[in-house]
C-alpha positions in Angstrom: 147.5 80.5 99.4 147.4 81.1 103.0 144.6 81.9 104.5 144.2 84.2 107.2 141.4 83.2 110.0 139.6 85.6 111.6 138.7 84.6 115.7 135.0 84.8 116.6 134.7 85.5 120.0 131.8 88.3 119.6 128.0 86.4 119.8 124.4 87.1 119.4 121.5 85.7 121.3 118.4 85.4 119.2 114.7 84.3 120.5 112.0 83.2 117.9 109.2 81.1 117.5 109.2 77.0 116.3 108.3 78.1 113.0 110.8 81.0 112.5 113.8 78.4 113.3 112.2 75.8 111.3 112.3 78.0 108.4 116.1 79.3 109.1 117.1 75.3 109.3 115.1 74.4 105.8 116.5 78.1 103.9 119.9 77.2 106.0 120.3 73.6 104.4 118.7 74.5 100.8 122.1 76.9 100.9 124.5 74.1 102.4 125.5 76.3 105.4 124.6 76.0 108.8 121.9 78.4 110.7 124.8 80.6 111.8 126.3 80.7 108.5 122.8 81.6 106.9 121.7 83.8 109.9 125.1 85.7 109.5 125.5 86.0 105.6 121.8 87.4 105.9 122.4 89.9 108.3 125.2 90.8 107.0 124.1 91.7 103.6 120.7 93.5 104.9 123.1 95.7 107.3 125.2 96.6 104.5 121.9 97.3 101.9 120.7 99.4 104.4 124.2 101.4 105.8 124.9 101.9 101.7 123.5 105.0 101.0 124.8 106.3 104.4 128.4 105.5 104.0 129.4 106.3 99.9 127.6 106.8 96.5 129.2 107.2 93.2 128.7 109.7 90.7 129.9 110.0 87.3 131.2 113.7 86.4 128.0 115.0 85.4 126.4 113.9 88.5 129.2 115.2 90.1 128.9 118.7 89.1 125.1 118.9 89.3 125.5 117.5 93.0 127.9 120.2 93.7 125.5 122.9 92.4 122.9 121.8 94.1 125.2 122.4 97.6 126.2 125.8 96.3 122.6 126.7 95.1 121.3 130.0 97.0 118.6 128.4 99.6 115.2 128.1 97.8 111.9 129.8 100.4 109.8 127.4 101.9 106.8 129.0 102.8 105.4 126.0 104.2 108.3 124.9 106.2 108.5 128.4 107.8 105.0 128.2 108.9 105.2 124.5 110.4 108.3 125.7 112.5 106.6 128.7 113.8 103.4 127.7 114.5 103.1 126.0 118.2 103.9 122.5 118.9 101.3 120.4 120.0 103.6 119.5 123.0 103.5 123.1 124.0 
């Protein structure tokens, strides 16, 4: 199977205290990659935890159709809302 390498050319300049690297190298090695292999894979899957909810979700049909009537619901008042956005703001 070929495999297909991807170039690296892009990098990322990280400062950090003694005991922050020393704890990278010990997690790094109890995984058998290297700091930038550890670093990276890290990163990597906190970015995409965090850009999840922001990119897709997946609904079954039932979710589906409640999510779509929810967008075509009539706008419910918000009493409150209306008076937070009317009253003065403090950097008036």
């Amino acid at each position: 199977m070929p495999s297909t390498l991807i170039r690296k050319d892009e990098r990322i300049d990280l400062r950090l205290s003694g005991p922050a690297k020393a704890m990278l190298q010990r997690a790094a090695a109890a995984r058998h990659k290297t700091v930038s292999e550890f670093v990276l894979d890290s990163a990597q899957a906190a970015a995409a935890e965090t850009l999840a909810d922001r990119s897709e979700f997946l609904l079954n049909e039932g979710q589906w159709q409640a999510f779509l009537a929810a967008l075509d619901a009539p706008q419910k008042p918000k009493p409150g809302l209306d008076e937070l956005l009317s009253a003065k703001s403090v950097f008036e």
